[in-house]
Structure formats: C-alpha cells, structure tokens
C-alpha positions as CSV (number, residue, x, y, z in Angstrom):
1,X,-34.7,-6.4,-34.1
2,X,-31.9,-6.3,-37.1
3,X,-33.0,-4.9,-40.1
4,X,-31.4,-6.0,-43.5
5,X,-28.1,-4.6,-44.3
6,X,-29.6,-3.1,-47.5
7,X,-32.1,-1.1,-45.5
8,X,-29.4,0.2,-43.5
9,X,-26.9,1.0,-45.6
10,X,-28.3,4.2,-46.5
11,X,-28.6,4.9,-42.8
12,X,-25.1,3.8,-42.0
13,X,-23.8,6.2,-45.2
14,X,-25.4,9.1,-43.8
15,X,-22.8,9.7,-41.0
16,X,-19.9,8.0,-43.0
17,X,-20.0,10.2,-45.7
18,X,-19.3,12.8,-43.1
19,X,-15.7,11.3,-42.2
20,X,-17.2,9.4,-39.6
21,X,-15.6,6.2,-38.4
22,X,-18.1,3.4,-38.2
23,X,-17.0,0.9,-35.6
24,X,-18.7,-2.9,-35.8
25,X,-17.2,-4.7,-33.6
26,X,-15.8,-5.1,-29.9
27,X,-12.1,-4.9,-31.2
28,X,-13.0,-1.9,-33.0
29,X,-14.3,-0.2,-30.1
30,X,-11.9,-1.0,-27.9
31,X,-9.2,-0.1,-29.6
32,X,-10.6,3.9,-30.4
33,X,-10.9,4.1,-26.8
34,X,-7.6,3.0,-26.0
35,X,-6.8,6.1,-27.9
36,X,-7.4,8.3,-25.2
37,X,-5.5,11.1,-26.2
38,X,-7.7,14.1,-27.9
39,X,-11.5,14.8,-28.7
40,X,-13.8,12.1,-29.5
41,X,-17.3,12.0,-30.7
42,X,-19.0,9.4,-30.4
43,X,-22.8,9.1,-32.4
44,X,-25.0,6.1,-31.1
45,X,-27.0,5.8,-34.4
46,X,-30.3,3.7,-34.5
47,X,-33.4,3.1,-37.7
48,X,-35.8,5.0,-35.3
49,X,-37.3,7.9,-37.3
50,X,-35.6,10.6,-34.5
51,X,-32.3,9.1,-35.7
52,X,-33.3,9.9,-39.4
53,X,-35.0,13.5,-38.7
54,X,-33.2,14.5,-35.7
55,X,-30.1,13.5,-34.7
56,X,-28.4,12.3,-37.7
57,X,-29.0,16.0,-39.9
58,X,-28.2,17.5,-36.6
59,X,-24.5,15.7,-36.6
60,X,-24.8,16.8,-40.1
61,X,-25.0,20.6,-39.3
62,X,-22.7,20.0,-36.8
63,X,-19.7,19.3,-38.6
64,X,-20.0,22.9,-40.4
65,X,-18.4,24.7,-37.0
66,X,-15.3,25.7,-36.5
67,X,-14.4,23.5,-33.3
68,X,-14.4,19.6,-34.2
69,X,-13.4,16.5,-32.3
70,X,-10.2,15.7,-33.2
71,X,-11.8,12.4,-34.1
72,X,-15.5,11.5,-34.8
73,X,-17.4,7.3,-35.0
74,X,-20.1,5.8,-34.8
75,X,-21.6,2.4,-34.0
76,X,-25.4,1.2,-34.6
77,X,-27.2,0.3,-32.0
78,X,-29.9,-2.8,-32.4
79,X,-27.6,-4.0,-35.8
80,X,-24.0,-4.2,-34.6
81,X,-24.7,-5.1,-30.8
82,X,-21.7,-6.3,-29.7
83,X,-20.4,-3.7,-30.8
84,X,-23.0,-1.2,-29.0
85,X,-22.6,-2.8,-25.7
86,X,-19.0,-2.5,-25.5
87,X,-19.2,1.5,-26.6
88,X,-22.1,2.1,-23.6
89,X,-19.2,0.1,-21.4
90,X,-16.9,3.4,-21.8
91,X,-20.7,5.3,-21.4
92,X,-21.0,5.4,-17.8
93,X,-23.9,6.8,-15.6
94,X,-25.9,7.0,-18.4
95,X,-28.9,4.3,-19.5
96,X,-28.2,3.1,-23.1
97,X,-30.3,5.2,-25.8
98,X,-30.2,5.1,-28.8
99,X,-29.8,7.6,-30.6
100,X,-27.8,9.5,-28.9
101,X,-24.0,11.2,-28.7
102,X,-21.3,11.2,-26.2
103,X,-18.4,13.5,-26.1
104,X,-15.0,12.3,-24.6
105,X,-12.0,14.5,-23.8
106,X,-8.5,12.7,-23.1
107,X,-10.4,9.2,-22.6
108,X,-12.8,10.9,-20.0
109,X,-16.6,11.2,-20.9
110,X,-17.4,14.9,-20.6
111,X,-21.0,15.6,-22.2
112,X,-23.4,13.3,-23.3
113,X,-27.2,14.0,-25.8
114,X,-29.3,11.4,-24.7
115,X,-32.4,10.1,-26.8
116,X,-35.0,12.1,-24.4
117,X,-32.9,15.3,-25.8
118,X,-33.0,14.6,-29.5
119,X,-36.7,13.0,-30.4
120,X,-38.6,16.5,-28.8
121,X,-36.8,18.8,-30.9
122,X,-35.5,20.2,-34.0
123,X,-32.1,19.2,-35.9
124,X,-31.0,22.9,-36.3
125,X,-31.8,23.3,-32.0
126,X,-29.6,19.4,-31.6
127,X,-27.0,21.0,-33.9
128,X,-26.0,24.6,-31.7
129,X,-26.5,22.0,-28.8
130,X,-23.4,19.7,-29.9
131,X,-21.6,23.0,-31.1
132,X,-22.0,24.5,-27.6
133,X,-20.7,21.4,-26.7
134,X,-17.7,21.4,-28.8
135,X,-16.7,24.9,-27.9
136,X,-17.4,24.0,-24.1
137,X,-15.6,21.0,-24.1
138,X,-12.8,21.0,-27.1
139,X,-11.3,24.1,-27.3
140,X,-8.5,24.5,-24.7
141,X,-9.1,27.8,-22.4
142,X,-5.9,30.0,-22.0
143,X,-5.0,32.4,-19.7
C-alpha cells in the first residue's frame, strides 16, 4: 500500500537527518553497490509502527559509537519499490522484511537484523546489537 508522501516525509527525515543516504530508485541502488569498496549500511525502512519505535531510534542510537560504516542509505520498502527490490537483489539468502538492516563489507553482505529481530525488542537492545555489529564487522583486526 503507498501512503502519501506527506505522511512519510517525516518518516523518511528521520534517518536522513542522520546523514543517511536515501536511495529511490533502481539507478540509485545500483550504483552504491557498485561501490564496493568499504563499509555499508544499509536500513530497509517501512510505516510499520516497529520501524517508528524500534528500529529507526535504534539506527538513531547507533550512530553515537565510535565504529561507523564508512557509508550509511536507506530505501523504503512498500513506497519506493523498485527501488526496494533491486536493494533485496544485493540481500541474498535472506526473505525481504521490512524493516530491517544489512551490513556489507567490500561489496559482500556480512550481517544482516531482520524484521523478526527488531519488532520483539527494545531500540536501546537493536542499538548495542548493530554496534556489536559494527565492531565485529568494520573495524579491521591487526596482528
């Protein structure tokens, strides 16, 4: 179902007023994955009210860590659906779910929160889970 663009402005502006790329179309994917060098997150947003209380103030808390992706976008899944499908192209053996996060490394998925992992719990608990992540997955081990 697509909601008005006024009703999901607000939605949208939540995660791009974090420095968050928001990608709407094909093209647009495509060409941030052909980018394959480096960290990328990757935040399947939705108007579901998990996407509002969960998962969008858990991306939120998030971004206060010291390990970030190198870059960070978005697209908005049942609004921008071409768009969608061609991000859950690059989202192999994974169902679509929305919302949810991936985490790539050098063009390669490496971690993925799926819907099932956001709705039961709290943002703060969402939050240390994608900072585990980013310390797990984006900061290079020496030695």
């Amino acid at each position: 179902m697509m909601y008005d663009e006024v009703f999901v402005k607000p939605m949208r502006e939540e995660l791009t007023r974090l420095g968050i790329e928001e990608l709407r179309t094909p093209e647009e994917v495509d060409r941030t994955m052909a980018e394959n060098s480096g960290t990328l997150m990757v935040v399947i947003n939705s108007v579901c009210g998990c996407a509002a209380g969960m998962a969008r103030p858990a991306v939120a808390l998030s971004l206060q860590h010291s390990t970030l992706p190198d870059r960070m976008v978005t697209v908005f899944a049942g609004q921008d659906d071409e768009a969608t499908q061609q991000m859950r192209s690059y989202i192999k053996d994974y169902p679509p779910s929305s919302p949810s996060i991936a985490f790539f490394k050098n063009g390669e998925l490496v971690d993925m929160i799926e819907r099932r992992q956001i709705e039961s719990r709290e943002a703060e608990a969402i939050a240390e889970h994608i900072k585990q992540i980013f310390d797990k997955r984006f900061v290079a081990v020496s030695g």
